[in-house]
N, C-alpha and C positions, 0 to 999 in steps of 0.2 A: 124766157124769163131769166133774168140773170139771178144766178147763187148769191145767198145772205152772207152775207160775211161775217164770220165770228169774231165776236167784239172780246174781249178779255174783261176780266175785272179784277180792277182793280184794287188792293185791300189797300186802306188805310191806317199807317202806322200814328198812334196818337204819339206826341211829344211834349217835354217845354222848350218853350221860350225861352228867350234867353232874358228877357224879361221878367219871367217867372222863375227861373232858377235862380237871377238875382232877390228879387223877394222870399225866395227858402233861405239862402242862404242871411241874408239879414234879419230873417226871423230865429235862424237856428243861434247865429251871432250871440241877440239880445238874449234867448232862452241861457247859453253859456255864462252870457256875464252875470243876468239876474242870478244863478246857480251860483256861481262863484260868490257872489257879494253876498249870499246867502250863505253859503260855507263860511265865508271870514268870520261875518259878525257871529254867527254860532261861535268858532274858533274861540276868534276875543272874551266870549260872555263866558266859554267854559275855562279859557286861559282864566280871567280875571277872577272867578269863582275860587280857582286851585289857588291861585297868590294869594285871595282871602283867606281862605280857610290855613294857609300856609303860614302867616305873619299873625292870625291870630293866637294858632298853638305857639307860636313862637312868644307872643304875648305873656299866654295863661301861662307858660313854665316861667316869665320872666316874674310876672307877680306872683306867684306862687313861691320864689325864691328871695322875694323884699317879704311876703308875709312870713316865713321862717327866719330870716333877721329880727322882726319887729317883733317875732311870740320870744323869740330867745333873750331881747335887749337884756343888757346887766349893766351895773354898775362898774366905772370907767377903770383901769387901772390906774388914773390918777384919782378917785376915790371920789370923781364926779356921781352926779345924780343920774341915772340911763337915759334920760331924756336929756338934750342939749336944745334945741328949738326944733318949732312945730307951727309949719302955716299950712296954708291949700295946698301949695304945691311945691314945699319944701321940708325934709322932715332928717334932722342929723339927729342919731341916737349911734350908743354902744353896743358893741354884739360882736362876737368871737368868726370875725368874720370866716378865715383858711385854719379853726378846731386845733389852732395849735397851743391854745391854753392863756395865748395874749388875747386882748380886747382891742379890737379896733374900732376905732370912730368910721359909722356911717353914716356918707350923704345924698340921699335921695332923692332928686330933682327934677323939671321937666325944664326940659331947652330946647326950642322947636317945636319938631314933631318927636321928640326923644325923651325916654324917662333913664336918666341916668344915676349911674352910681359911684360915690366918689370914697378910697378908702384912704384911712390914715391910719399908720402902728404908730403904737406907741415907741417913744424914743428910748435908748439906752440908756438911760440915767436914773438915779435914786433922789428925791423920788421920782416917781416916771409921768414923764409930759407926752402934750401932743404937739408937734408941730402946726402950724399954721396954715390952711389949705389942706386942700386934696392932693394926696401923693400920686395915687392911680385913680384915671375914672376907666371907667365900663360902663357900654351901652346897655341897659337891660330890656328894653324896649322899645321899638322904630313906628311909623307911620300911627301917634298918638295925636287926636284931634279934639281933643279936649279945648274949648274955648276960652276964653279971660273967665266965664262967669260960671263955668263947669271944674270947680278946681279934683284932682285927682286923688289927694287926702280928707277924710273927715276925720277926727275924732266923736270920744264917747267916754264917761266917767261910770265910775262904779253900776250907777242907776242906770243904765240902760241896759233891758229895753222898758222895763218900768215907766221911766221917766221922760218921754218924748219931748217934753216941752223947753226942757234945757239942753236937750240933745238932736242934732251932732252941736259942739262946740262953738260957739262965735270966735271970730277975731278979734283982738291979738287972744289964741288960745294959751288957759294956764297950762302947763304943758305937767304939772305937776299932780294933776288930777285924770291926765289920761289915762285907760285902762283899756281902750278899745279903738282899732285904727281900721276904718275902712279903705279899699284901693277900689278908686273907678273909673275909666281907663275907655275912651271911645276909639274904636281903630278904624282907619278908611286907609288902604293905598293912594284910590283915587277919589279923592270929595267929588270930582264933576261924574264921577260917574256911580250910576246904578250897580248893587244896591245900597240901601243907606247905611249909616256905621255902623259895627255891629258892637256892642256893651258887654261890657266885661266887668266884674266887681266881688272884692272877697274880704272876709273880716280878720283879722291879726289880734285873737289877745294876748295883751302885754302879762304874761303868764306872773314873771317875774316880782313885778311891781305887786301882786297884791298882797306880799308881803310890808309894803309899803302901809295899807291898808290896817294889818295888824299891831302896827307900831305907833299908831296916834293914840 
């Protein structure tokens, strides 16, 4: 009888393919970019959040420094009335702009997306005049979205808040009865993007004038 012969065994090593290792690796691909494109727009929404929040304080210090114009307005150093004109979104009054004891003429404006500021000294002469124009402007405030029908000034006369029904002012406003100047101010970087403006609004009384008040 012939001897069995020993057979060995053989162990089998599992692998991939090379088929299969393309499929990992195209799935790991996609898992990357999806991650990535996931990071950005995180990135973007938290960038765009910080430029909000960044250009609005920059905003609220800018109005905050038209409504300390507008409480101080005086009478002109050429013996004008403190108010010079007064629409939505145009508003020239007197006020001590650089505390140096002269009165400068200011003008408040929106151009663009911009609310600007335009100043004029009085001139050297007896009696004292103002020139014509804006000498210096400055920007007071940037990415302003206020539309045609959203203007950025209101007025308000003695009676308000009493008197709702006359108040805030219509146009052409008598600028001689103003007493009370609201600022409001919608900001977006980006209008196409999320999220929507965010509103800003503060009141200025014209402290000065109600002296005006006691002299009729």
């Amino acid at each position: 009888m012939l001897p069995k012969m020993k057979t060995r065994n053989r162990k089998i090593y599992a692998g991939m393919t090379l088929i299969e290792m393309l499929v990992s690796i195209s799935i790991f691909t996609l898992g990357i970019g999806g991650f990535a494109m996931l990071f950005s727009k995180v990135w973007q929404n938290n960038s765009y959040t910080l430029e909000m929040g960044q250009s609005s304080m920059a905003v609220s210090q800018g109005v905050n420094t038209i409504a300390n114009y507008i409480r101080e307005c005086q009478q002109g150093d050429n013996g004008a009335y403190p108010i010079v004109s007064a629409s939505g979104n145009d508003l020239v009054l007197y006020s001590d702009y650089d505390k140096d004891g002269a009165t400068e003429r200011l003008h408040f404006y929106k151009s663009g997306q911009s609310v600007l500021m335009g100043v004029t000294s009085p001139a050297n002469t007896m009696p004292k005049t103002y020139p014509v124009g804006d000498q210096t402007v400055v920007t007071i405030a940037s990415h302003i979205v206020n539309n045609g029908s959203t203007p950025i000034f209101y007025y308000y006369n003695k009676d308000y808040p009493l008197d709702t029904t006359n108040n805030p002012l219509v146009a052409p406003v008598d600028f001689s009865v103003i007493r009370l100047v609201k600022m409001y101010l919608q900001i977006n970087i980006n209008p196409a993007h999320a999220p929507d403006n965010i509103e800003m609004q503060t009141f200025a009384e014209l402290r000065n004038l109600n002296d005006y008040d006691h002299l009729k």
